[in-house]
C-alpha positions in Angstrom: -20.2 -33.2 -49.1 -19.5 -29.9 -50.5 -21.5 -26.6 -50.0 -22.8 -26.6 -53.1 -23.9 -30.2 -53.0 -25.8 -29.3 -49.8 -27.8 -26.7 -50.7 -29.2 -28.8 -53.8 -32.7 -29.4 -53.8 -33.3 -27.1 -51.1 -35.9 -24.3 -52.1 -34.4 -20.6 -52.9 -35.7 -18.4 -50.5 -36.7 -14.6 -51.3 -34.0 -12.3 -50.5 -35.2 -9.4 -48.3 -34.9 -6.4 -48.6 -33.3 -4.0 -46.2 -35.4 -1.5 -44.9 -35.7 1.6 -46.9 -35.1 4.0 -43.4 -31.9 2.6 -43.0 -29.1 5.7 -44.2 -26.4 5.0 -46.7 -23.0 4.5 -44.9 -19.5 5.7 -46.5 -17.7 2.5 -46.7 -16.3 1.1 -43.2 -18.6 3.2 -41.5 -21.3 0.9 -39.6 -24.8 1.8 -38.8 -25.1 2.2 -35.4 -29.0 1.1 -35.6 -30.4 0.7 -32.3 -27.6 1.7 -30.3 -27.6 5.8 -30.9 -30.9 5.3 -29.0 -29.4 3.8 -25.8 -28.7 6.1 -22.9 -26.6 3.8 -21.1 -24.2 3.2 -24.6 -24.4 7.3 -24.7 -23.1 7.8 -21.5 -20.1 5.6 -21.9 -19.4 6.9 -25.2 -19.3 10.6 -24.2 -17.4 9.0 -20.9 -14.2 7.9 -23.2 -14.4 11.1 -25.0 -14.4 12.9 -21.7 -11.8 10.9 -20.2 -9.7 10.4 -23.1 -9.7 15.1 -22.8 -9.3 14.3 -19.2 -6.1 12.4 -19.8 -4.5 14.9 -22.6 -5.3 17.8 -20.1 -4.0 16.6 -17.2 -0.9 14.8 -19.1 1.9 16.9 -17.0 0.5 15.8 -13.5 0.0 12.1 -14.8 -3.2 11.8 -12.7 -6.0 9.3 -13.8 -9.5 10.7 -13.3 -9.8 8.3 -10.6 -6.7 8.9 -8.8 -7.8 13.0 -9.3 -11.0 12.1 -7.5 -9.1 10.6 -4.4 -6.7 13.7 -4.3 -10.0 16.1 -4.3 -11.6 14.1 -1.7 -8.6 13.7 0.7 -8.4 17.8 0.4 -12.2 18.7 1.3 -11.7 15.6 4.2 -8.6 15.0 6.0 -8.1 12.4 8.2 -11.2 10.1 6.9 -10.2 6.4 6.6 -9.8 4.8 2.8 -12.9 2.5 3.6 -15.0 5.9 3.4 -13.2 7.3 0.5 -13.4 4.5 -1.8 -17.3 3.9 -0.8 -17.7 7.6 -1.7 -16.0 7.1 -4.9 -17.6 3.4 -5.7 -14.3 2.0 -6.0 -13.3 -1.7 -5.2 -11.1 -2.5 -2.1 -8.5 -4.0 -3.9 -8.6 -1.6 -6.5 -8.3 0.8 -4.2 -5.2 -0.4 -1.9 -3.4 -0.2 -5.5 -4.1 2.8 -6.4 -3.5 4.4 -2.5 -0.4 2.5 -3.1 0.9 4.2 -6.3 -0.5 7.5 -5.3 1.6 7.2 -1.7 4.7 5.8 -4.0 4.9 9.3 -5.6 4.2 11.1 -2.3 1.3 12.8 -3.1 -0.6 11.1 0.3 0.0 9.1 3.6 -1.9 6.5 5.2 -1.5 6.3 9.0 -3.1 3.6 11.3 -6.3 5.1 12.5 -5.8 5.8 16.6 -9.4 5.0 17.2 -9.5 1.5 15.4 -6.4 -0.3 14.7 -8.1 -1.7 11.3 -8.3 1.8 9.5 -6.1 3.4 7.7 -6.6 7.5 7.6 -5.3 9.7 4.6 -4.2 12.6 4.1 -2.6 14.6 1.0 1.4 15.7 1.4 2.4 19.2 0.4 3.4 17.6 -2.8 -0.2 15.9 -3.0 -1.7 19.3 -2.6 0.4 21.1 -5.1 0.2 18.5 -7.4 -4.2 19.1 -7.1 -3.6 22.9 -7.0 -1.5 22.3 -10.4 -4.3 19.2 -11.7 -7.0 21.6 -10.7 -6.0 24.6 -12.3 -5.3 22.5 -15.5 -9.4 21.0 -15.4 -10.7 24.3 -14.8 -8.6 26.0 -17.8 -8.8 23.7 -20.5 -11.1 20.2 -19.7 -14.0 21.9 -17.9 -13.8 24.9 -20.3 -13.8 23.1 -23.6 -17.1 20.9 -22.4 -18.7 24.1 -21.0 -18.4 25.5 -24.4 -19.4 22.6 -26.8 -22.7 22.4 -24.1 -23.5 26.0 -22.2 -23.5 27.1 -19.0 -27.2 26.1 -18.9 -26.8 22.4 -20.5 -24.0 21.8 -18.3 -26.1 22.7 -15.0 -29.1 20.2 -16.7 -27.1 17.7 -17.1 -24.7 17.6 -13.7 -28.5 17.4 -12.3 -29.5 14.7 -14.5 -26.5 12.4 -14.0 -26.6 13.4 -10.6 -30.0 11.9 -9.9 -29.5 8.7 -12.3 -26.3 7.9 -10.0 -28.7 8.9 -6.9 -31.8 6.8 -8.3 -31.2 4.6 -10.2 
């Protein structure tokens, strides 16, 4: 049975309207509806954008925001184990050993059996490690850090490192 033999004898019904608050949209461009009022789809929106910056800006070092993380940690705490530093960070074991693993492949950091518990591994950056953050660092502060501090203020940004500081504390 065709399509057109099915619908036969079924009643039309009335076509509705779409709402009148909905905006006009250029073609290919979708109405977002409900989603622009999601916090949680905001946040990872403006978390690609930021990351995809991150990424341009720190291009030369070819550092992920992740791995810069690890590097700013291991500098502001030597000699912790990687079970700390990736529960600091929120970052999966496994996920973790890789990454330590690629970062250690470029020389940038060391793991060393910890002497207190044969389990542990502690870290701790290389000279290269820690020129490669002075460099990664330098390259935040001048262009990444600097283009969001002027798209939001001095004052927004302060807000908002308090804000998404107590939703990742709180919530």
């Amino acid at each position: 049975m065709t399509s057109s033999k099915a619908a036969v004898g079924k009643p039309l019904r009335a076509r509705k309207e779409a709402p009148a608050a909905e905006p006009t949209h250029e073609a290919g461009e979708l109405a977002m509806g409900e989603l622009a009022g999601l916090l949680g789809y905001a946040l990872k929106r403006a978390q690609l954008r930021v990351f995809e910056d991150f990424l341009h800006c720190v291009a030369p070092v070819q550092l992920t925001p992740a791995q810069f993380s690890v590097l700013l940690l291991l500098d502001a705490n030597p000699g912790r184990n990687q079970t700390e530093i990736a529960t600091t960070l929120g970052i999966l074991r496994p996920n973790f050993v890789a990454m330590l693993d690629a970062l250690e492949g470029r020389g940038l950091c060391v793991r060393t059996r910890s002497p207190n518990d044969r389990r542990s591994h502690i870290l701790m950056l290389t000279d290269k490690g820690r020129a490669t953050l002075a460099r990664a660092k330098k390259l935040v502060e001048t262009q990444h850090e600097a283009r969001l501090v002027e798209l939001i203020g001095d004052d927004n940004r302060t807000a908002l490192l308090a804000m998404l500081a107590k939703i990742a504390r709180e919530f």
